[in-house]
C-alpha positions in Angstrom: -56.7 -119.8 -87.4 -53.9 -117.6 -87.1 -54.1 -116.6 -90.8 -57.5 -115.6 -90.4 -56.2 -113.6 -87.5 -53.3 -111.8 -89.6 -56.0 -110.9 -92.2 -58.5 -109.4 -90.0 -56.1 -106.8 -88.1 -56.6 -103.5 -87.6 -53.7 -102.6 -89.5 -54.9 -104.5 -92.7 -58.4 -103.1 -92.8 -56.9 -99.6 -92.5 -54.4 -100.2 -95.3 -57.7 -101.7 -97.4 -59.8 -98.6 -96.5 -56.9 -96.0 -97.2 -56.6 -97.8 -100.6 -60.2 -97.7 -101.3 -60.7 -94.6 -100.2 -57.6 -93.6 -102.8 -59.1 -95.2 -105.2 -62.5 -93.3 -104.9 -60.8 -89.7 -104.8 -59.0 -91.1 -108.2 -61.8 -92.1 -109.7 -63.9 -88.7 -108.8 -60.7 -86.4 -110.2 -61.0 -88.1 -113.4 -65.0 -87.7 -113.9 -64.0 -83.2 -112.6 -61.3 -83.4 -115.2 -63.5 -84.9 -117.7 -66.3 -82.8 -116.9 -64.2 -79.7 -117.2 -62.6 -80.8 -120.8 -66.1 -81.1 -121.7 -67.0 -77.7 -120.4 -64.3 -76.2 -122.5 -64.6 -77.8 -125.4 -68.7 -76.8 -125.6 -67.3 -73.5 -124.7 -65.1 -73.2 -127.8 -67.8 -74.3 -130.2 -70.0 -71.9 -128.9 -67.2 -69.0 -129.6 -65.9 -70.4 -132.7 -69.4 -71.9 -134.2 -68.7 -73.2 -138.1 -71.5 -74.5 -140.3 -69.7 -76.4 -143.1 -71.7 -76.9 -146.5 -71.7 -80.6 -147.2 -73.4 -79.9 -150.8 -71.5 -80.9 -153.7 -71.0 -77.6 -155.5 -71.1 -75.9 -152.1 -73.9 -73.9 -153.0 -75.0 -72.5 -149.4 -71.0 -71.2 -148.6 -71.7 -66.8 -148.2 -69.8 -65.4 -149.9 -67.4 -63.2 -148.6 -69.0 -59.9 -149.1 -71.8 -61.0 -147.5 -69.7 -62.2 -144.5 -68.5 -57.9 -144.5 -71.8 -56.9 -144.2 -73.1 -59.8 -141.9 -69.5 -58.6 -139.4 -69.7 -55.4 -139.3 -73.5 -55.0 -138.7 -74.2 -51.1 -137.4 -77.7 -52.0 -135.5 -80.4 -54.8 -135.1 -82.0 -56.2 -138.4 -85.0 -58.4 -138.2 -85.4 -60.6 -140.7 -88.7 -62.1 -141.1 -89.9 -65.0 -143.7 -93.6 -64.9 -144.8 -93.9 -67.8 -145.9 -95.4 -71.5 -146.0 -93.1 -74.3 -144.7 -95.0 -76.5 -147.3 -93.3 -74.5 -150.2 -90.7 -76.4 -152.7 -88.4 -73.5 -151.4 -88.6 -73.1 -147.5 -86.3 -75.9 -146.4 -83.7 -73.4 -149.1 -84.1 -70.7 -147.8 -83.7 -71.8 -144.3 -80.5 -73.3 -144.8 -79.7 -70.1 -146.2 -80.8 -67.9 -143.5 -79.2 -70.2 -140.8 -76.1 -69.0 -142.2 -76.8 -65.4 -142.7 -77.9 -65.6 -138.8 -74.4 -67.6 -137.7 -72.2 -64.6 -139.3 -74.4 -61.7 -137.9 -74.5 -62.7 -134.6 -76.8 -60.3 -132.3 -77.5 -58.3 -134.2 -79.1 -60.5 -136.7 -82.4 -62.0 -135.6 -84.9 -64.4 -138.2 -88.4 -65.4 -137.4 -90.9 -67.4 -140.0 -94.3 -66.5 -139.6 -96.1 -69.6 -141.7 -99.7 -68.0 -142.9 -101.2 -71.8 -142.8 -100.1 -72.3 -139.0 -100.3 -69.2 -137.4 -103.0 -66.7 -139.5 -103.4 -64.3 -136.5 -99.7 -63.8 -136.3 -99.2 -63.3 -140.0 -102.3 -60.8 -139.7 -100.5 -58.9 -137.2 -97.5 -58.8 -139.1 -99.3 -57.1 -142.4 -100.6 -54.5 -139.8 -96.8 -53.8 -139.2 -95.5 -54.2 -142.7 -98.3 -53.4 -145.1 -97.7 -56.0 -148.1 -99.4 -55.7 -151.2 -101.8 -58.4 -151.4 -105.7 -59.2 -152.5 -108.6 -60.6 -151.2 -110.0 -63.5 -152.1 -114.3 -63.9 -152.6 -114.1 -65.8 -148.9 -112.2 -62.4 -147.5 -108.8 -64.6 -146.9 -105.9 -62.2 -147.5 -103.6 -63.1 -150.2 -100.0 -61.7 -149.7 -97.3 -63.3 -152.3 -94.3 -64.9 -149.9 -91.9 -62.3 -149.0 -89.6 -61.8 -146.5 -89.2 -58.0 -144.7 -85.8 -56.9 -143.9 -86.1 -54.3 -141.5 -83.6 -51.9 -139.5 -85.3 -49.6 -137.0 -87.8 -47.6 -139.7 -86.1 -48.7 -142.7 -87.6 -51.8 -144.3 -86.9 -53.5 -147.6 -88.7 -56.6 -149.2 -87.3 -59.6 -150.7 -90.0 -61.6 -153.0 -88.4 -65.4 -152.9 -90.6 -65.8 -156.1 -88.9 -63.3 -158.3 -85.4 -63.1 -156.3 -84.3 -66.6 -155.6 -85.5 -68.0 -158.7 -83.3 -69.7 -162.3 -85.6 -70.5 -164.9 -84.9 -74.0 -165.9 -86.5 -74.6 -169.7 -85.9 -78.3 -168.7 -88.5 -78.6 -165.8 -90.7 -76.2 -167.2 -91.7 -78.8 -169.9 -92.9 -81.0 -167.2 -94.2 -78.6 -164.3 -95.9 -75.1 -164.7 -93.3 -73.4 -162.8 -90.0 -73.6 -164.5 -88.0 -72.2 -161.0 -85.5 -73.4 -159.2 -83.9 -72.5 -155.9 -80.8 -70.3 -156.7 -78.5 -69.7 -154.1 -76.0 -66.7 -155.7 -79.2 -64.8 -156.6 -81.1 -65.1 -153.1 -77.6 -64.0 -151.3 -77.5 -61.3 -153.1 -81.1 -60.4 -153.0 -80.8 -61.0 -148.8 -77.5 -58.9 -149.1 -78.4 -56.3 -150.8 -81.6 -55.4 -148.6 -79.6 -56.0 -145.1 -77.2 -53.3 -146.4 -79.8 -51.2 -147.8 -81.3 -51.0 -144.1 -78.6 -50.3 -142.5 -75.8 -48.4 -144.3 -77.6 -47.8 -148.0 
């Protein structure tokens, strides 16, 4: 009885409470301080954001002229892809163009307007940027894929077809089109037209 009396004193539930009440202040320090590494570190990626290129001949790295021109951009450049995300080639050049828009920050914005998904936004853009294109017997307008570089009223186009192509005898012996994806000649394709539209 007079054990269960010691334990139950006032002065032994307040020590219990005090350290409880220690314990939970410790415990809600440590998920702030956590909370607040977090909050830094996500910070610091956004600031100091690195795509690495994981492909074996690292075939997607820009090179470093490209990287200039990409730094010391002198005004907005729209970039815009006309083209299918079924193509052999989109995935490409959208790994591509993820990079170009990392270095240019900004001032460096890239849309894809995909004829087969959105026809009345790809109209709208030929309004814009007249394309050379025919007609077919239905009346469906038929634009090769391009992408239009543009700088206030300065445009330049890129034709993925001609400019980011390697003819490959190899697989043109089993496939009609003998092109590959070829990432030094669509950089400097890309390149070329940014600075073209904005310092050429």
């Amino acid at each position: 009885m007079a054990r269960s009396e010691k334990e139950s004193s006032p002065e032994v539930v307040l020590r219990s409470s005090t350290r409880r009440a220690s314990i939970g202040a410790n415990v809600a320090l440590q998920i702030v301080l956590a909370l607040a590494v977090l909050g830094m570190l996500n910070y610091l990626a956004m600031r100091h954001y690195k795509r690495f290129d994981w492909t074996r001949e690292s075939v997607f790295t820009l090179s470093e002229q490209t990287e200039n021109v990409l730094g010391a951009l002198p005004r907005q450049v729209d970039v815009i892809v006309m083209m299918s995300r079924a193509d052999g080639m989109f995935r490409d050049v959208q790994e591509m163009l993820d990079r170009y828009r990392a270095l240019g920050g900004s001032n460096l914005s890239v849309r894809y307007v995909d004829p087969d998904l959105d026809p009345t936004e790809f109209q709208r853009v030929l309004e814009e940027y007249p394309l050379q294109g025919g007609v077919t017997e239905e009346g469906t307008v038929m634009v090769a894929q391009t992408i239009i570089i543009a700088a206030g009223e300065r445009r330049q186009f890129v034709s993925p077809e001609e400019d980011f192509v390697r003819f490959d005898p190899e697989r043109a012996m089993m496939m009609a089109s003998g092109g590959t994806f070829n990432p030094p000649a669509a950089e400097t394709a890309i390149t070329s037209a940014i600075y073209g539209v904005t310092e050429g």
